[in-house]
N, C-alpha and C positions, 0 to 999 in steps of 0.2 A: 902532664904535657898533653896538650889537643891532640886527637887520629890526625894522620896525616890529609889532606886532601887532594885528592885526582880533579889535576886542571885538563877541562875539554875545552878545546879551539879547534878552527876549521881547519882543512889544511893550508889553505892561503888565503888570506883576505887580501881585498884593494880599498882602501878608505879614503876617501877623499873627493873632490871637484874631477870631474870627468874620468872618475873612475871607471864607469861602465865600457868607456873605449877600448878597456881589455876584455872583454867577455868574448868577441870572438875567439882571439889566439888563446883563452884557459879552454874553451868547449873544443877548440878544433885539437887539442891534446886531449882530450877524453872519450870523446867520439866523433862521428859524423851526420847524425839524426838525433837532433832534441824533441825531445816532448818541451813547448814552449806552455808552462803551465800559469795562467792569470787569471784574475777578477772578468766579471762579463761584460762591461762595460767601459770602466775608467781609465784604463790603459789604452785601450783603444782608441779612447774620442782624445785624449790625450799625445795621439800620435807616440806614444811611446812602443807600442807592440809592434809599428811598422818601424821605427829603429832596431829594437829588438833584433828583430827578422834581419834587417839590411846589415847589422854587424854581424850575425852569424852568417848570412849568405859570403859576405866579403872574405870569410875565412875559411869557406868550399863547405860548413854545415849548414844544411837542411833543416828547417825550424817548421814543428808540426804542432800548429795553435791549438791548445784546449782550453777554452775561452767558459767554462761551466763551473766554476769555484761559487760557493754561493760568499754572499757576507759573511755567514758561521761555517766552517765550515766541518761537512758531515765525513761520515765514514763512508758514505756513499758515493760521495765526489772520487774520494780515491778509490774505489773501486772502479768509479768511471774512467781514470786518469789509466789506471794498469791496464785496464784492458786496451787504451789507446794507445800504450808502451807496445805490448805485445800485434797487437793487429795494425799497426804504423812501422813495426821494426825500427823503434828509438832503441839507441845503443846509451842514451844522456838522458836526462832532466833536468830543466832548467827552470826554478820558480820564480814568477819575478811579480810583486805586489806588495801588501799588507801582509798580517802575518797568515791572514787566512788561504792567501793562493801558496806560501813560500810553505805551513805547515803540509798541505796537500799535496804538492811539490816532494818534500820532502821522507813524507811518509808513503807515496807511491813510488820514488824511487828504490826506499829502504825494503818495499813489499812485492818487489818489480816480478822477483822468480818464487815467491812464496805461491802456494794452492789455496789454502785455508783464505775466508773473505777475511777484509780489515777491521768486521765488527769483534771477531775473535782476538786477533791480536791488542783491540782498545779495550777488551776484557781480563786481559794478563799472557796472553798467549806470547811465546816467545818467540823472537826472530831467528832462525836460523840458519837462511842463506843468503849468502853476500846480493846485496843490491847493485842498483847501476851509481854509478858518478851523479855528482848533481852539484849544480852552479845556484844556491840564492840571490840573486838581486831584491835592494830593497826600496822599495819606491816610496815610503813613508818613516819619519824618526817615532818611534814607539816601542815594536815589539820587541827588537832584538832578534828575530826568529832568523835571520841568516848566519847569526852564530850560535846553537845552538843541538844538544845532541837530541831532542823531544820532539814531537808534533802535537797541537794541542786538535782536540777533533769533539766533534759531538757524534753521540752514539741515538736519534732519534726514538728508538727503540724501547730503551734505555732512561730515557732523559738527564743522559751521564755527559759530561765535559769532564776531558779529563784527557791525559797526554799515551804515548808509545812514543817508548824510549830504545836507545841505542845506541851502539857506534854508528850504526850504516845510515840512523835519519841524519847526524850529521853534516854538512853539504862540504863536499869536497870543496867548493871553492865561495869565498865570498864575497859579495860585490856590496859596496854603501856610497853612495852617491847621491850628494845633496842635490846636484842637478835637476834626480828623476823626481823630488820632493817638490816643486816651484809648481805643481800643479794641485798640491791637497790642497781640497778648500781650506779657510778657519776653522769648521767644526771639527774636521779627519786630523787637522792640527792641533786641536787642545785635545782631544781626548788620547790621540796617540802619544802627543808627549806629556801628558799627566800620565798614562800609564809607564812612558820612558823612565820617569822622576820617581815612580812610586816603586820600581823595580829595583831603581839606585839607591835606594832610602830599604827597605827589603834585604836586599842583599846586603847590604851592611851591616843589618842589624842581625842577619843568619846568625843561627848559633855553630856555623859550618865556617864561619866566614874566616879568611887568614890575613896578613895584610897585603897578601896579593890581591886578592877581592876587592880587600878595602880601599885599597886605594885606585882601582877602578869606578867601585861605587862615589867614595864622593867628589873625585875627578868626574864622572858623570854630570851629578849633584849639581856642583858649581855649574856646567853647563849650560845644563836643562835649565836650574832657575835663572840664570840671565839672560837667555837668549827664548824662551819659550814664547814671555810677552812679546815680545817684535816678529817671531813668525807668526804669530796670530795674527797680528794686526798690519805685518807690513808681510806678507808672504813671498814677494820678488826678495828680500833681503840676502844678498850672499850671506852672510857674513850672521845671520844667525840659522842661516837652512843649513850651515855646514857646520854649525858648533852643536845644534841638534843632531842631525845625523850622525856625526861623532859620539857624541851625549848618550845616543841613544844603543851605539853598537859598543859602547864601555860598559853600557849598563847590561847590556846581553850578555856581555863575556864574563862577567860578574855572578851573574845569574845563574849564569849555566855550568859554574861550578862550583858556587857558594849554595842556590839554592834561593828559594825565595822567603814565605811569612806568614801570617794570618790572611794578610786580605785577600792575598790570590787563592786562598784557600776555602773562602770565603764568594769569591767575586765570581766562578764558573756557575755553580747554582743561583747566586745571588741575581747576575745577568737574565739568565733562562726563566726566572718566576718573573722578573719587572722589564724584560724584554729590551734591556738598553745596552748601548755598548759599551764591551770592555773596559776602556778608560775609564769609562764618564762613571761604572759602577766605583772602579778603581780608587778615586779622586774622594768619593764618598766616604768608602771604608777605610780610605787610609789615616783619615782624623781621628775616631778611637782606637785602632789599634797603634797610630806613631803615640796618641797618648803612654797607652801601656809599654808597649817597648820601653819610652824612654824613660819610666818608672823602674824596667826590670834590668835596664842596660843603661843605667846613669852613667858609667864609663863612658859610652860614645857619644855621651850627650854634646861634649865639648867640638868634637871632632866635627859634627852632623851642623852642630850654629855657624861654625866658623865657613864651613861650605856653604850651609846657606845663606848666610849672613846674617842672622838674629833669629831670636826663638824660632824650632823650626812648625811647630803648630799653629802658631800664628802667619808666620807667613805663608805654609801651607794654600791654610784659607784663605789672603789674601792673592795666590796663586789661583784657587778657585774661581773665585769673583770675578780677577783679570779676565778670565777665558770665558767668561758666564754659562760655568758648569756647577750642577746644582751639589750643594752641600747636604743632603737628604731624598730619599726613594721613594716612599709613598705611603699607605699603610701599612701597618704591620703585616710581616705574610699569615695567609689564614694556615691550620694546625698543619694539612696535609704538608704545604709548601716550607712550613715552618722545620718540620721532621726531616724533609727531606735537605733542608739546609745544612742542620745543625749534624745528622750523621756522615756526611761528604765532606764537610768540612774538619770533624774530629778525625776522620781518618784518613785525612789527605796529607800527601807528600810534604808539602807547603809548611800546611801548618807545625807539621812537627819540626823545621826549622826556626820557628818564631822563638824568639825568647821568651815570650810570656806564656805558658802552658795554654793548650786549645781546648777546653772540655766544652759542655753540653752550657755550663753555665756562662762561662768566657763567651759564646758566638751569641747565646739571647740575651746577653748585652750590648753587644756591638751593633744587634740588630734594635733593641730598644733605642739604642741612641740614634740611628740614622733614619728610624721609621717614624712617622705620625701614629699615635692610637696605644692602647694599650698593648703590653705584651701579655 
């Protein structure tokens, strides 16, 4: 008989078309001064940060913008973000973005009354006093990061990506709302929900996974592959911005306590040497490794076609193409980048849920297949 598995969830979600209309009345129960934490730009020129602000003013809280998350985001940010908790007297957090503003969100609440900086605790240091409250909002269908108990962060330092985990990163409350989604361009659109799809296809195949997972993950699945192409291409679409966003916060909740796979295990380094996003790496590595899985997991083979609705490697790729995201990286990485690939990925989290064992030899294959040039 399988270990049992520990399900993590938030403690409330709101899912759905004008979901964010409760984000004042959940903040004004947990405090009265938010750190309102975002991307620098997007939300902004979006007029979403001044809703933001005007739904917590309406509910008597105080919204205090730190608008300094970068794209990736560092250990740095969040150290920026706590000291603005503390020298602001925010009693809240509220993350509202991609997964990069909601991780930093997240991990600054989780680190709110810690001493020690955050590059400690992204090195194994452990959390040990209670954080503040914190509200994810999620303004894009991909990561999943408003349900989830991790922060994903880069260590500069280091050149380590890689998460801090917890109860307290957890976000007390979460918010998915296709609405705040009608402003991702096309590109923030295919790579966020190729990483959505590739997270539900992941967690499925967890060797963690139970059929409570599973049947989030290919509920996801079916989703994401039918409504992905028309947010791409028709981006006002109700009717696929909210089958994603759902898509996308099934696949998180999957995730976050099934556990992911090779690629993601694979994809923190893999990004950081070829400098692309998440997804777009995502999309890439998930062609050899769904190969292998579904060599080493023929059981779910049946389960995984019928969600997606035919071979799922093939359609994969034609999922690729749709979104004109590339099915290959570049040259092969040279030795140092190559080393550095292949030992973060043998001993990441990740990987050791894939089904198909991770070693030195399994990752410089997956890198010969996506790379031009010799290995």
């Amino acid at each position: 008989m399988a270990e049992s598995l520990r399900l993590s969830f938030p403690g409330a979600s709101h899912v759905g078309w004008g979901a964010v209309g409760v984000l004042g009345q959940e903040a004004a129960a947990l405090g009265s001064r938010a750190l309102l934490v975002t991307g620098r730009r997007a939300l902004r020129e979006a007029g979403v940060t001044d809703r933001l602000v005007a739904l917590l003013a309406d509910a008597g809280v105080a919204a205090e913008p730190f608008e300094l998350v970068p794209p990736e985001p560092e250990v740095g940010a969040v150290d920026a973000a706590r000291r603005a908790i503390q020298e602001r007297g925010c009693d809240l957090v509220v993350g509202a973005g991609g997964g990069s503003a909601m991780d930093t969100a997240k991990a600054a609440a989780a680190l709110a009354f810690e001493d020690a900086p955050t590059a400690e605790f992204h090195g194994g240091r452990q959390i040990t006093r209670p954080g503040l409250p914190h509200i994810a909002v999620a303004t894009t269908s991909g990561t999943g990061a408003e349900v989830t108990r991790n922060s994903v962060l880069t260590d500069p330092a280091t050149r380590l990506k890689k998460s801090i985990r917890g109860d307290g990163v957890m976000p007390t409350v979460s918010i998915t709302d296709p609405e705040l989604t009608l402003s991702c361009p096309p590109e923030v659109t295919a790579a966020a929900g190729v990483d959505a799809l590739v997270q539900a296809i992941e967690s499925f195949f967890s060797v963690h996974a139970i059929a409570t997972t599973e049947a989030l993950s290919l509920a996801a699945v079916r989703l994401i592959v039918e409504h992905l192409p028309m947010a791409f291409t028709e981006g006002d679409s109700r009717e696929a911005r909210a089958a994603m966003s759902e898509g996308s916060y099934m696949a998180g909740l999957a995730l976050g306590s099934a556990r992911l796979g090779a690629v993601h295990g694979l994809a923190h380094p893999v990004g950081l040497c070829y400098g692309l996003a998440h997804g777009v790496v995502c999309g890439v590595l998930m062609l050899p490794v769904l190969r292998s899985n579904i060599q080493a997991a023929p059981e779910k083979c049946e389960a995984l076609r019928a969600a997606m609705g035919g071979d799922p490697v093939q359609l994969f790729c034609a999922m690729l193409d749709r979104l004109d995201l590339p099915r290959t990286l570049g040259d092969y990485p040279d030795e140092t980048w190559e080393r550095e690939i292949v030992a973060y990925a043998v001993g990441s989290g990740s990987a050791k849920a894939n089904p198909t064992p991770v070693d030195e030899a399994y990752v410089r294959a997956v890198l010969a297949e996506v790379c031009r040039g010799p290995a």
